[in-house]
OpenMM code with the backbone's topology and positions (N, CA, C; nanometers):
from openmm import Vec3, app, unit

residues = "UNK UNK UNK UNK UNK UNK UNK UNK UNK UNK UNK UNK UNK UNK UNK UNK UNK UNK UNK UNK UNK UNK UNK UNK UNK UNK UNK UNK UNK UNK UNK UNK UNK UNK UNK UNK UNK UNK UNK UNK UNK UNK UNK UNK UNK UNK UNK UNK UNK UNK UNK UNK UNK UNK UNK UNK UNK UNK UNK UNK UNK UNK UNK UNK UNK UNK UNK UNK UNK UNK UNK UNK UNK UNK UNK UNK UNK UNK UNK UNK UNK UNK UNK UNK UNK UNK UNK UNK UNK UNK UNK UNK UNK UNK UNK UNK UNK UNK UNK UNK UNK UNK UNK UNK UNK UNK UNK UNK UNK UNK UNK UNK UNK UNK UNK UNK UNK UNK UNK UNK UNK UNK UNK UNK UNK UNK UNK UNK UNK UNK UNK UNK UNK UNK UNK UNK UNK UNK UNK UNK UNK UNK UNK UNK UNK UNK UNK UNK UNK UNK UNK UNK UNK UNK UNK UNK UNK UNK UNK UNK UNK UNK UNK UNK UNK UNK UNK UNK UNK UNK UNK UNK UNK UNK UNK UNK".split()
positions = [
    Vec3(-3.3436, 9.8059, -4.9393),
    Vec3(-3.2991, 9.6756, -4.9651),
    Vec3(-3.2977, 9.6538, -5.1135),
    Vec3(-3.2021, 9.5786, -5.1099),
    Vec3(-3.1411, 9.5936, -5.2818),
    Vec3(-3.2107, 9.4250, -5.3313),
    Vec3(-3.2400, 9.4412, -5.4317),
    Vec3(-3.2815, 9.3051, -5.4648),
    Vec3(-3.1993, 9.2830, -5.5849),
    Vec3(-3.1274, 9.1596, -5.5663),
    Vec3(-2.9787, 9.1070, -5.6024),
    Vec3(-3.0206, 9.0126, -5.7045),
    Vec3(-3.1547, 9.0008, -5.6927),
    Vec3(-3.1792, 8.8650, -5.8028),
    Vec3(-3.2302, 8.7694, -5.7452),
    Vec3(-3.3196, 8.6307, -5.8086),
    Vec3(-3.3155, 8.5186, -5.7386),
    Vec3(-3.2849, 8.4287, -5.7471),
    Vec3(-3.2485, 8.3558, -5.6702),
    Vec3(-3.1275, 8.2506, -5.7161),
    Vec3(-3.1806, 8.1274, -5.7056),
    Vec3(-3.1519, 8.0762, -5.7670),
    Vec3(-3.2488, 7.8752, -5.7571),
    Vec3(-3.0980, 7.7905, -5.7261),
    Vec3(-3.0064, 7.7906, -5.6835),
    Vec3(-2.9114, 7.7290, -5.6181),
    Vec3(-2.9874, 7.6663, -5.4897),
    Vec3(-2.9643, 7.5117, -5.5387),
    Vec3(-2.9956, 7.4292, -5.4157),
    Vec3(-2.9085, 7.3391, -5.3636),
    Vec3(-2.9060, 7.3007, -5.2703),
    Vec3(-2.7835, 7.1826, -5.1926),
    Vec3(-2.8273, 7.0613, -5.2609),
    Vec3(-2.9180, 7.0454, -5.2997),
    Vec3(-2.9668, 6.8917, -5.3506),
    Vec3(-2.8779, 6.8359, -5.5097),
    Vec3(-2.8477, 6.7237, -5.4879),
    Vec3(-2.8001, 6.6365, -5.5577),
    Vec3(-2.9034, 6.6403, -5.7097),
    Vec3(-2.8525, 6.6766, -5.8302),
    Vec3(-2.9867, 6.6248, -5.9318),
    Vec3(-2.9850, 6.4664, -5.9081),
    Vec3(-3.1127, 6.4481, -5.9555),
    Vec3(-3.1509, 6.3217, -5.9668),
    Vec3(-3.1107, 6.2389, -6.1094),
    Vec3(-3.0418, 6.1500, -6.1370),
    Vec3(-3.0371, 6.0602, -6.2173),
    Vec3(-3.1473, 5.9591, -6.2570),
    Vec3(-3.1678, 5.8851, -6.3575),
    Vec3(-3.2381, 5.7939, -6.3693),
    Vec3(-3.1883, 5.7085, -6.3594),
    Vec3(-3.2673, 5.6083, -6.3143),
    Vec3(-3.2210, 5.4909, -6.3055),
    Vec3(-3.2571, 5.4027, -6.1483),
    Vec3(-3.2253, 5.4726, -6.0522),
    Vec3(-3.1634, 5.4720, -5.9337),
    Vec3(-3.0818, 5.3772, -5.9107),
    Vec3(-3.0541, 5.2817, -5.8033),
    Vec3(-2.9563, 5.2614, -5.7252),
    Vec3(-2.8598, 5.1779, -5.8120),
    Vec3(-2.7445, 5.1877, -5.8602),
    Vec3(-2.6962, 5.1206, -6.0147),
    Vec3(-2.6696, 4.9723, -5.9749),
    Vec3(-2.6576, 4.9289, -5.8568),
    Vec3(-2.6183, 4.7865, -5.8227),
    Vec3(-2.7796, 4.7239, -5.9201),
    Vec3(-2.8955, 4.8163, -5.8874),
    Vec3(-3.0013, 4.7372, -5.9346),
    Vec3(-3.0403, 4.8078, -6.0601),
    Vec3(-2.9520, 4.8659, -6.1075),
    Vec3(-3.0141, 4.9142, -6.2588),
    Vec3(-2.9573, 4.7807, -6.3365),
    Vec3(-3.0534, 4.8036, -6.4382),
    Vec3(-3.0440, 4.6423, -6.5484),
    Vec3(-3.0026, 4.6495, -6.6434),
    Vec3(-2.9107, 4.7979, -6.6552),
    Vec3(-2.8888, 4.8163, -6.7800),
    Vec3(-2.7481, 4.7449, -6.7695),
    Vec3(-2.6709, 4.7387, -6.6413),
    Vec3(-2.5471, 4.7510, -6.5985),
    Vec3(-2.5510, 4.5965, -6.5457),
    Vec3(-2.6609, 4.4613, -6.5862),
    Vec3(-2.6659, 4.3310, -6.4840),
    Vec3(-2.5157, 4.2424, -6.5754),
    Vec3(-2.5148, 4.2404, -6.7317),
    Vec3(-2.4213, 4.2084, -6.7826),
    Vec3(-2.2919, 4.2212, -6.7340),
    Vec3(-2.2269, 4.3489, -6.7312),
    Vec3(-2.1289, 4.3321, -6.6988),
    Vec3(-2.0756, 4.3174, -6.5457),
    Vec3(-2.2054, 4.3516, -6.4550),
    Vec3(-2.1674, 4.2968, -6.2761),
    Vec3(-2.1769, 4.1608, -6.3076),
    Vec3(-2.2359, 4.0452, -6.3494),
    Vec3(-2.2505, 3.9137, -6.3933),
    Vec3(-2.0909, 3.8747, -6.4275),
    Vec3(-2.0103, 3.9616, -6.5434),
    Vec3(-1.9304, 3.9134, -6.5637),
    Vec3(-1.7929, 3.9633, -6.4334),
    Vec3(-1.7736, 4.0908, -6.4133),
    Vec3(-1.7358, 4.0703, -6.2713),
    Vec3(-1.7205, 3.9866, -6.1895),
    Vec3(-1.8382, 3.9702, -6.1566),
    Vec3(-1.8873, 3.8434, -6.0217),
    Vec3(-1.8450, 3.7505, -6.0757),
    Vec3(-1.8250, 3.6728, -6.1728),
    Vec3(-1.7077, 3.5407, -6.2251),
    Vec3(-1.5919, 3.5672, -6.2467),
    Vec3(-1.5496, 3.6632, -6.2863),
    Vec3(-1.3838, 3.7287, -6.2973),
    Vec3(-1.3611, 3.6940, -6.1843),
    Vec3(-1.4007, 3.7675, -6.0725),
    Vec3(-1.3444, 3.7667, -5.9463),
    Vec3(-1.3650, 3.6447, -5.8388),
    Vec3(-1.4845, 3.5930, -5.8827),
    Vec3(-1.5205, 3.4398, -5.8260),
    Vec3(-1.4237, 3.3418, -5.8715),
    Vec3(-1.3866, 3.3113, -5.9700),
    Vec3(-1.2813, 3.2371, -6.0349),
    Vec3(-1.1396, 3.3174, -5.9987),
    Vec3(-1.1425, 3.4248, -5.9893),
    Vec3(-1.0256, 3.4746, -5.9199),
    Vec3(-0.9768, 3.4167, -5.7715),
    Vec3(-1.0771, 3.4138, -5.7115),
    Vec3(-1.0639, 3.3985, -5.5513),
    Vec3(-1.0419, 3.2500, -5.5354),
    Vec3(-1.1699, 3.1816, -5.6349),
    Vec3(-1.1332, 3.0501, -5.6176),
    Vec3(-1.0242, 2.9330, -5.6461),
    Vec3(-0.9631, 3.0230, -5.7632),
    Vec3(-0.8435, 3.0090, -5.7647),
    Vec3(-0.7081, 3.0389, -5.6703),
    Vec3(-0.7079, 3.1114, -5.6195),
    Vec3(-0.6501, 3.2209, -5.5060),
    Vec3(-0.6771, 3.0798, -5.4026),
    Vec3(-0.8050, 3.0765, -5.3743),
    Vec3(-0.7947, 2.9880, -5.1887),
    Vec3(-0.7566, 2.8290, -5.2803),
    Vec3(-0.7448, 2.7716, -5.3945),
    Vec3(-0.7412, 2.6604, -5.4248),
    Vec3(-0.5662, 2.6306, -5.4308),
    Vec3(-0.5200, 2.7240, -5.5467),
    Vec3(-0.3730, 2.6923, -5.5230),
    Vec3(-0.2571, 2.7603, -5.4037),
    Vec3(-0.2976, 2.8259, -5.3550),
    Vec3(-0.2091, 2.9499, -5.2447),
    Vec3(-0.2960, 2.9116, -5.1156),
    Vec3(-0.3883, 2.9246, -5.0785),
    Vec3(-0.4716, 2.8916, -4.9254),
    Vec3(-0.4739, 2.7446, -4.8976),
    Vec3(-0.5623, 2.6717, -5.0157),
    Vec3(-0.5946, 2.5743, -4.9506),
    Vec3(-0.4622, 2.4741, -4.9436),
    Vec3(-0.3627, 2.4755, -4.9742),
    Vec3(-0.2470, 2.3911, -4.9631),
    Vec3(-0.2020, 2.4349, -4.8594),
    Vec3(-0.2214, 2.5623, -4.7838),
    Vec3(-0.1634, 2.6089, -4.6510),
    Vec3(-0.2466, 2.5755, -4.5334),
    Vec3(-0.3892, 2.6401, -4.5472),
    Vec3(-0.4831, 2.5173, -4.4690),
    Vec3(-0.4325, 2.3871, -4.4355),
    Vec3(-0.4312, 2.3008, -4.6137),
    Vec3(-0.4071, 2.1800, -4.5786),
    Vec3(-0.3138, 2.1101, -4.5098),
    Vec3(-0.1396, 2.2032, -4.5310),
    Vec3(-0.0237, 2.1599, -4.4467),
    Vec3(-0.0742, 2.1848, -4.2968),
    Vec3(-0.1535, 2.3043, -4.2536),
    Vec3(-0.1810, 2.3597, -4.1105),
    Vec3(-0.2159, 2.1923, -4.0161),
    Vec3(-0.3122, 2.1553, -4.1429),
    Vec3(-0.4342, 2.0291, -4.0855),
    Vec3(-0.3549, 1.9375, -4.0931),
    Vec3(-0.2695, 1.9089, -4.1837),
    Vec3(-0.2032, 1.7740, -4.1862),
    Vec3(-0.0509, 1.7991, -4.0431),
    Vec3(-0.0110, 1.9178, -4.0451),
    Vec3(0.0758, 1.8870, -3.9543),
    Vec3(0.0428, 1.9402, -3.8180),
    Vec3(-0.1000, 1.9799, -3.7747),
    Vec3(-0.1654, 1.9607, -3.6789),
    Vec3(-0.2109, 1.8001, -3.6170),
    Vec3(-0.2795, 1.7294, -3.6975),
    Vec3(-0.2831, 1.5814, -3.6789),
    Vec3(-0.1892, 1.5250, -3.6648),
    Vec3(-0.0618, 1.5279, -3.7396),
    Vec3(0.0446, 1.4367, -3.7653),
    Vec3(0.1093, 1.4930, -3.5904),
    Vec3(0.0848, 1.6208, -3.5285),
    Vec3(0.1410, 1.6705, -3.4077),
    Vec3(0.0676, 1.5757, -3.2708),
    Vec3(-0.0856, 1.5799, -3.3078),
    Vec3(-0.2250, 1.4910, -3.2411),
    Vec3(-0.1540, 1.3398, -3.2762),
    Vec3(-0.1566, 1.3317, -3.3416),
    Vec3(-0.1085, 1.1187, -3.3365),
    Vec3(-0.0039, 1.1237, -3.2848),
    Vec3(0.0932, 1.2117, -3.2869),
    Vec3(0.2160, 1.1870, -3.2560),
    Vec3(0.2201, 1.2110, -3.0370),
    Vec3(0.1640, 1.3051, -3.0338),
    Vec3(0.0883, 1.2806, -2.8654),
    Vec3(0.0598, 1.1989, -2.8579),
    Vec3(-0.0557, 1.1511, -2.8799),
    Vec3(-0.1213, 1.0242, -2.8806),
    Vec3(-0.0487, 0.9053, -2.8887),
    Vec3(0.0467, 0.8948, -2.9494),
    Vec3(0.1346, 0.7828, -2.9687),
    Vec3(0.2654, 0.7790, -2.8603),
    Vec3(0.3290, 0.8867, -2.8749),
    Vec3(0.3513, 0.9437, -2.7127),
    Vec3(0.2930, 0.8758, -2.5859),
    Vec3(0.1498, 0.9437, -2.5803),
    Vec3(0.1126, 0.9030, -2.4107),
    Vec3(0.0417, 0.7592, -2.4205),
    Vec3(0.0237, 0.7120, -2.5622),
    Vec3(-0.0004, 0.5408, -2.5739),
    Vec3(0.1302, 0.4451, -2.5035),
    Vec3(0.2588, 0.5299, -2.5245),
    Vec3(0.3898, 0.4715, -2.4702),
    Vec3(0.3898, 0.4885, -2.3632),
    Vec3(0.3871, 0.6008, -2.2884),
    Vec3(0.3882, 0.6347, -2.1796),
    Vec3(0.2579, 0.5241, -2.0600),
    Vec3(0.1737, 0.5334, -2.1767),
    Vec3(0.0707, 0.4754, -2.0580),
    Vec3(0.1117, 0.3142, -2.0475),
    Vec3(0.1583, 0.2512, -2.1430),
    Vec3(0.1861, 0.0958, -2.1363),
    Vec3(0.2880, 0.0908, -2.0847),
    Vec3(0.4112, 0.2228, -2.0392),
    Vec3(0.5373, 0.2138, -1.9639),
    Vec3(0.4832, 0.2182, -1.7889),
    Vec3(0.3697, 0.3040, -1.7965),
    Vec3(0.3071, 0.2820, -1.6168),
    Vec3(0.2948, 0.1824, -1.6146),
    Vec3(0.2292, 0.1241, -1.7271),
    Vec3(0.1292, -0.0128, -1.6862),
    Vec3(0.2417, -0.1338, -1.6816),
    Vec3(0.3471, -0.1033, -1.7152),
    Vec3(0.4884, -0.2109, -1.7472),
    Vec3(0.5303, -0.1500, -1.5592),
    Vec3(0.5139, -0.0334, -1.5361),
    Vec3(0.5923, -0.0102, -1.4204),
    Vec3(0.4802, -0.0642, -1.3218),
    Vec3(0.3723, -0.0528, -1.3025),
    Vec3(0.2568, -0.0942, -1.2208),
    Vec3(0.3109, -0.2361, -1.1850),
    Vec3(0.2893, -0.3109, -1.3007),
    Vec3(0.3125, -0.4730, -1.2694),
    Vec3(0.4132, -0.4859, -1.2438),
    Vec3(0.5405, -0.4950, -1.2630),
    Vec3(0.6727, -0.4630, -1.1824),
    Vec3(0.6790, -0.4453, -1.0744),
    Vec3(0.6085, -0.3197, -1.0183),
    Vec3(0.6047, -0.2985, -0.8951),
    Vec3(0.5103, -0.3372, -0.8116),
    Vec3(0.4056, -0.4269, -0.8494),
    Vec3(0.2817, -0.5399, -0.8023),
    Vec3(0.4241, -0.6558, -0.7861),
    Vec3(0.4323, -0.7095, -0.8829),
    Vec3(0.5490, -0.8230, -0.8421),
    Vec3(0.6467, -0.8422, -0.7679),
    Vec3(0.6996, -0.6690, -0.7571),
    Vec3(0.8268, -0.7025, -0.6390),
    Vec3(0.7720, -0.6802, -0.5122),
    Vec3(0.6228, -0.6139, -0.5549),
    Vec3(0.5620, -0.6389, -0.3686),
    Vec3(0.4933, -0.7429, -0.3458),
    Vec3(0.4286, -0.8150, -0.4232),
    Vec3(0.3824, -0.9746, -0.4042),
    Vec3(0.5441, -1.0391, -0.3666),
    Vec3(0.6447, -1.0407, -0.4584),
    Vec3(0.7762, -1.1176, -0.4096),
    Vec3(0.8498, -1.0681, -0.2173),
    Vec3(0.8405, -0.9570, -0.1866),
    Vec3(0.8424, -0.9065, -0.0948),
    Vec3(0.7472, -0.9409, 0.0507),
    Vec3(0.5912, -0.9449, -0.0312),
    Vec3(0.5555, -1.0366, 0.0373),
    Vec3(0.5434, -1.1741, 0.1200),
    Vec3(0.5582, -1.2368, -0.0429),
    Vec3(0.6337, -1.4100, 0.0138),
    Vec3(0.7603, -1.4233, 0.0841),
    Vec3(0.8389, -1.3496, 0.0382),
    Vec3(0.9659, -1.3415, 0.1415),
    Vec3(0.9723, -1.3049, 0.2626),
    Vec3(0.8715, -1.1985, 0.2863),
    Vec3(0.8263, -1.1305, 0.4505),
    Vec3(0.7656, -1.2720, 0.5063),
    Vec3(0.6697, -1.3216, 0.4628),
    Vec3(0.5715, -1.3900, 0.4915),
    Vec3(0.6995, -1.5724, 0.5075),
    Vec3(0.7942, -1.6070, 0.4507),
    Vec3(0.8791, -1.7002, 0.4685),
    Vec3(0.9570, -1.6719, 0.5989),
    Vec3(1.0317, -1.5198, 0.5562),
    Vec3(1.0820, -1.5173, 0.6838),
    Vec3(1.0193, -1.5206, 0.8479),
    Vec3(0.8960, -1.4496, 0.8040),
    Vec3(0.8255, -1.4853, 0.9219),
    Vec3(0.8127, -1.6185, 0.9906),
    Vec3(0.7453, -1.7194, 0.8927),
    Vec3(0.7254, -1.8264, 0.8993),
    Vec3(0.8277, -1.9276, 0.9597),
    Vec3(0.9933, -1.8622, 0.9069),
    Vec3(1.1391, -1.9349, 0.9676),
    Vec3(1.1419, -1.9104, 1.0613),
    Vec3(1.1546, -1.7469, 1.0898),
    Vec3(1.1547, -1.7181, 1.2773),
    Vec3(1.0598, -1.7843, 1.3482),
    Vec3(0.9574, -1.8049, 1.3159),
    Vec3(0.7836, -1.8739, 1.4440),
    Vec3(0.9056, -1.9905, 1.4308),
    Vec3(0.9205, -2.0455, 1.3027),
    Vec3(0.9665, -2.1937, 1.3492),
    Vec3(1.0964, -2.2234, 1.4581),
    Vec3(1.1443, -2.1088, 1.3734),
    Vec3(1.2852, -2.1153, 1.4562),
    Vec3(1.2786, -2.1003, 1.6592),
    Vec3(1.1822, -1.9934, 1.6675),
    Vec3(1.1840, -1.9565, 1.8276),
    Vec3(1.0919, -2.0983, 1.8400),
    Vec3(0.9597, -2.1292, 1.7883),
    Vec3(0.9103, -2.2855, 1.8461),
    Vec3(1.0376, -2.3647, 1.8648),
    Vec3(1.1037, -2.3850, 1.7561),
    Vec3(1.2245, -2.4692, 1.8434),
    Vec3(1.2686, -2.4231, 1.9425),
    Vec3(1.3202, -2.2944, 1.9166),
    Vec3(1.3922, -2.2832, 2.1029),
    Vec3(1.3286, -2.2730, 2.2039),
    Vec3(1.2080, -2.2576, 2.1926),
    Vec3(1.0872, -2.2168, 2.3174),
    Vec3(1.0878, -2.3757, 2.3327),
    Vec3(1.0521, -2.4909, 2.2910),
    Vec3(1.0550, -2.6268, 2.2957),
    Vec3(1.1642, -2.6429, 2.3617),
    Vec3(1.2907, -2.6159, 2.2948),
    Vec3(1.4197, -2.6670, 2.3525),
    Vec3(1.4340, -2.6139, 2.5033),
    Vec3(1.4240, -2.4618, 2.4944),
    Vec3(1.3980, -2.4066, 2.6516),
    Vec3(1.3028, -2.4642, 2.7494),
    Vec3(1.1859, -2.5355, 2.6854),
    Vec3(1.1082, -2.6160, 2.7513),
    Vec3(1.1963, -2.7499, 2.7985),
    Vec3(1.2458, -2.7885, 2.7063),
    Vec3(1.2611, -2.9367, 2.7473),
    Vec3(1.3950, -2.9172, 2.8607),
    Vec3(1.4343, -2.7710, 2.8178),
    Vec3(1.6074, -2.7925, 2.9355),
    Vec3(1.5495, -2.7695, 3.0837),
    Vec3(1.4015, -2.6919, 3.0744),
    Vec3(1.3429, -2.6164, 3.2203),
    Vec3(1.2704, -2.7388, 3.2407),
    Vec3(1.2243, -2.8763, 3.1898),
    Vec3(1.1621, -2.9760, 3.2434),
    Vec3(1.2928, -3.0783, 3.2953),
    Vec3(1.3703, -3.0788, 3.1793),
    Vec3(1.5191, -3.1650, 3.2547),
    Vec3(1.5219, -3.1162, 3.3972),
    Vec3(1.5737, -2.9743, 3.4150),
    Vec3(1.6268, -2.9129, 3.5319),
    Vec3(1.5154, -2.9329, 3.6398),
    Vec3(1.3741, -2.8896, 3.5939),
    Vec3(1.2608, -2.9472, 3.6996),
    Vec3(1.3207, -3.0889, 3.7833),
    Vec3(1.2949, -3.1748, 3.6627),
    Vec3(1.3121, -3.3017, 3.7077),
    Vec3(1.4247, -3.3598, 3.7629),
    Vec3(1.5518, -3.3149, 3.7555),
    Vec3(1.6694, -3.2795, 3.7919),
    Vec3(1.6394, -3.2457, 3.9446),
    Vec3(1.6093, -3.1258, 3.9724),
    Vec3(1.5593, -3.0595, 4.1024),
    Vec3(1.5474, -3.1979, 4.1992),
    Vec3(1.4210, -3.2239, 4.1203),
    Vec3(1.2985, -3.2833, 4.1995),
    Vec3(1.3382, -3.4342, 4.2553),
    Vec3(1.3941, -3.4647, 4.1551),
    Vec3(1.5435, -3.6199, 4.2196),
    Vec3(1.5831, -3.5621, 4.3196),
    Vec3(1.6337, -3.4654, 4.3358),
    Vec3(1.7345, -3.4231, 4.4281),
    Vec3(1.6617, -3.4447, 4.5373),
    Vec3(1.5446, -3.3430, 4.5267),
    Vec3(1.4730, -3.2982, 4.6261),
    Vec3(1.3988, -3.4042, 4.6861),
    Vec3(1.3758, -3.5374, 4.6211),
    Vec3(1.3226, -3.6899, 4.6580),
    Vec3(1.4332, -3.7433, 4.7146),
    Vec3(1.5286, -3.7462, 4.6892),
    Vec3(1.6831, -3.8099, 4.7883),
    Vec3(1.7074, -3.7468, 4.8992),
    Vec3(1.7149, -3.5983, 4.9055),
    Vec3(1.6670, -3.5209, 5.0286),
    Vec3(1.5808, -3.5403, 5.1206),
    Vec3(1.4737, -3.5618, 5.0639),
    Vec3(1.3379, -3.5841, 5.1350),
    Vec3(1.3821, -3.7303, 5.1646),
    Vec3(1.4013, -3.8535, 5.0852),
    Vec3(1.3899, -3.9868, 5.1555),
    Vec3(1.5413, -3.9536, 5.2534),
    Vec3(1.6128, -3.9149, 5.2504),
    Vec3(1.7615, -3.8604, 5.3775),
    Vec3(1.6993, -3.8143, 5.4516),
    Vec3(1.5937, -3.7583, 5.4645),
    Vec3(1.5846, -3.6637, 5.5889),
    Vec3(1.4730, -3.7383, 5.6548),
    Vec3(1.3587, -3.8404, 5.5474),
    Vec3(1.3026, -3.9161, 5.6316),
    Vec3(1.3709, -4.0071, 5.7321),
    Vec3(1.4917, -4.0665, 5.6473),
    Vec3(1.5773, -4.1805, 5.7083),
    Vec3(1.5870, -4.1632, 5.8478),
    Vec3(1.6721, -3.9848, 5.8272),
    Vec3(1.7223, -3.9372, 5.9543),
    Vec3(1.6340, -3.8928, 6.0029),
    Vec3(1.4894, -3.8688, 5.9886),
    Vec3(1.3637, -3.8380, 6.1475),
    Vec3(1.3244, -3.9509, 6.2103),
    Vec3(1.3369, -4.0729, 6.0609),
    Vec3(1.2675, -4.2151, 6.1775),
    Vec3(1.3708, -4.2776, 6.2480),
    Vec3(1.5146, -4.2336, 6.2307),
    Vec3(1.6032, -4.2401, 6.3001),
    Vec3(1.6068, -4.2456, 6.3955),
    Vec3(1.5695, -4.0843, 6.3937),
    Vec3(1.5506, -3.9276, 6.5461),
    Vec3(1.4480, -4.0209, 6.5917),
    Vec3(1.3502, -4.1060, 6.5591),
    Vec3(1.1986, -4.0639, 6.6022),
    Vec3(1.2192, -4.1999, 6.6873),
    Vec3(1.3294, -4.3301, 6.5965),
    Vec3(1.2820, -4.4479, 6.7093),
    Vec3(1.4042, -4.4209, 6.7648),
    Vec3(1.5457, -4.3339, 6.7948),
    Vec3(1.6147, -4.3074, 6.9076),
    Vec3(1.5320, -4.2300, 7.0176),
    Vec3(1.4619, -4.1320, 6.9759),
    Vec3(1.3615, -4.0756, 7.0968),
    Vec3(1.2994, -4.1770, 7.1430),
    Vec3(1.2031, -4.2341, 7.0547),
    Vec3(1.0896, -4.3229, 7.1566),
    Vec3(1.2025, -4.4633, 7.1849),
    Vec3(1.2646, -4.4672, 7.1650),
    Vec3(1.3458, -4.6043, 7.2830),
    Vec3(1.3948, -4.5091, 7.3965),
    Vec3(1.4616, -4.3976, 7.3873),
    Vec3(1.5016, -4.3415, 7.4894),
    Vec3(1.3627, -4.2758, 7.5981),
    Vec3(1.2657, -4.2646, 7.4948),
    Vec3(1.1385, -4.2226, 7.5863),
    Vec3(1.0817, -4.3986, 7.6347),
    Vec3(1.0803, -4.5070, 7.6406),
    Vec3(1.0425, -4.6640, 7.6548),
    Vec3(1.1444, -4.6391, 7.7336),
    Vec3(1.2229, -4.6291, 7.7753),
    Vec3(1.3761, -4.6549, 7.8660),
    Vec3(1.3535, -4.5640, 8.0053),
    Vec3(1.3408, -4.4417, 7.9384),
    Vec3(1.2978, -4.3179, 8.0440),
    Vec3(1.1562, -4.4128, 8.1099),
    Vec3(1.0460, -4.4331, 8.0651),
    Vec3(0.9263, -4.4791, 8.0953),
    Vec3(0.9211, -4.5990, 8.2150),
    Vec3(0.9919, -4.6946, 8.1084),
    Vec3(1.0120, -4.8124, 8.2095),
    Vec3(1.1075, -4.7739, 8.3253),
    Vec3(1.2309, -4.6985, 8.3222),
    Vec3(1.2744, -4.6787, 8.4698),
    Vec3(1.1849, -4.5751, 8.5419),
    Vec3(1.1309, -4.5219, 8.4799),
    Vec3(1.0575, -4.4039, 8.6115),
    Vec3(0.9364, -4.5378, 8.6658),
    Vec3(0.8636, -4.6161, 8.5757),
    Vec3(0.7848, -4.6615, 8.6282),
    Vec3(0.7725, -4.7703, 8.7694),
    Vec3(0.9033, -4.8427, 8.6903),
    Vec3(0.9323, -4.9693, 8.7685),
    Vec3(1.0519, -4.9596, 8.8832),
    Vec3(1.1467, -4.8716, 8.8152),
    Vec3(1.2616, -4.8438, 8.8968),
    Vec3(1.3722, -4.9357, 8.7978),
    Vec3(1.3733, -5.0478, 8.7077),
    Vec3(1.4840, -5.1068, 8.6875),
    Vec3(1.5503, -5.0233, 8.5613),
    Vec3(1.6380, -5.0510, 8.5041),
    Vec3(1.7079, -5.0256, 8.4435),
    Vec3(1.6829, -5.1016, 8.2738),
    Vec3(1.6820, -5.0481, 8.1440),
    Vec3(1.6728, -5.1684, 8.0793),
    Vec3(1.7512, -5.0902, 7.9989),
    Vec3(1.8113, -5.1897, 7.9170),
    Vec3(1.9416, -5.1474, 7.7955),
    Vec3(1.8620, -5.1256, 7.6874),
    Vec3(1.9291, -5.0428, 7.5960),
    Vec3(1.8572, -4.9796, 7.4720),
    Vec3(1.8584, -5.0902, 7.3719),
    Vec3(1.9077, -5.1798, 7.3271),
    Vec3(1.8940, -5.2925, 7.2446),
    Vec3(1.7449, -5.3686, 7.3327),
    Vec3(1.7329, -5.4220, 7.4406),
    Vec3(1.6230, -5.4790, 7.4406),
    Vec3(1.5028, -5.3590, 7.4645),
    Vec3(1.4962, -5.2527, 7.4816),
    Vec3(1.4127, -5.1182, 7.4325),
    Vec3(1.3407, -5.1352, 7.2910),
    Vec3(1.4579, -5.1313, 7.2169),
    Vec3(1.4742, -5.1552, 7.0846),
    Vec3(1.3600, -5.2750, 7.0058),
    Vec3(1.4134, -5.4190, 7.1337),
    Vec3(1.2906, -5.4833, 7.0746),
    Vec3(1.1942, -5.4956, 7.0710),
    Vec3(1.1995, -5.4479, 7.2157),
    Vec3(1.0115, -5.4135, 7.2873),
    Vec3(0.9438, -5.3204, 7.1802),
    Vec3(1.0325, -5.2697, 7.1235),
    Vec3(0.9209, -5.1282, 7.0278),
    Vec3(0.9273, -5.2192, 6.8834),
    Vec3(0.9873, -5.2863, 6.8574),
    Vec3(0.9495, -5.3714, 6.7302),
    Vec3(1.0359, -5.2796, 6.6203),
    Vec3(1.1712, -5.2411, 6.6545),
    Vec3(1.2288, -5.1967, 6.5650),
    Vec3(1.3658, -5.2377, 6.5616),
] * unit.nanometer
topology = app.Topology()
chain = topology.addChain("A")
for resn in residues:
    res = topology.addResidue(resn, chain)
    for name in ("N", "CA", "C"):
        topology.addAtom(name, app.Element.getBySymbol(name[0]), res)
């Protein structure tokens, strides 16, 4: 085995002083001035270029929000315009149902009255009749009744006695 030498080659990084340079202090000056370059950079940046685009976003986001809003503010006082409208033509609908009703009751009470008074005429109508009938037909039973009983006084007295008697003095004997 051959000996080649020895070699001090290492993978390792030399070490610097200082270490980590964000926190070396030699270097705080000019990150200080950086950090305002670019702070005033940016803030400039979102002040004239962002924030006016933001701000149109916001202003014509709201101005989109009121404008809904103002929208369904119309919309809602157009229900509320249609609500009462349509409360009124059914209250008016009502009174008119409720009139007409009220004409017909009146109207059939009249004719139910009038039909009353033509079915009490005709009753009473009848009932004349039927009293002229009735006093005719009494006429003609007490008629019937003192031609029977003189002819039964006639029959009587000849079966009893044997004579004969005429229907006029029959007539008087019975007191009619």
């Amino acid at each position: 085995m051959e000996d080649h030498g020895a070699t001090t080659q290492t993978t390792e990084v030399p070490k610097k002083e200082g270490g980590f340079p964000p926190f070396d202090t030699t270097t705080f000056p000019s990150q200080f001035f950086w950090l305002a370059v670019t702070f005033v950079f940016l803030f400039v940046m979102m002040w004239r270029v962002a924030g006016p685009k933001i701000n149109a976003a916001i202003t014509g986001r709201r101005g989109t929000i009121n404008g809904a809003i103002a929208e369904a503010g119309k919309a809602r006082e157009q229900a509320e315009a249609a609500q009462a409208a349509y409360e009124n033509a059914l209250a008016a609908a009502r009174t008119r149902a409720n009139a007409l009703a009220e004409d017909t009751r009146t109207k059939l009470n009249a004719e139910i009255a009038k039909a009353k008074a033509e079915a009490d005429a005709r009753a009473h109508d009848a009932m004349a009749a039927a009293d002229v009938r009735i006093a005719g037909t009494r006429e003609s039973a007490k008629t019937a009744v003192t031609a029977a009983s003189r002819d039964a006084a006639i029959a009587i007295v000849e079966r009893l006695t044997g004579d004969k008697v005429s229907a006029e003095d029959a007539a008087k004997a019975l007191g009619n």
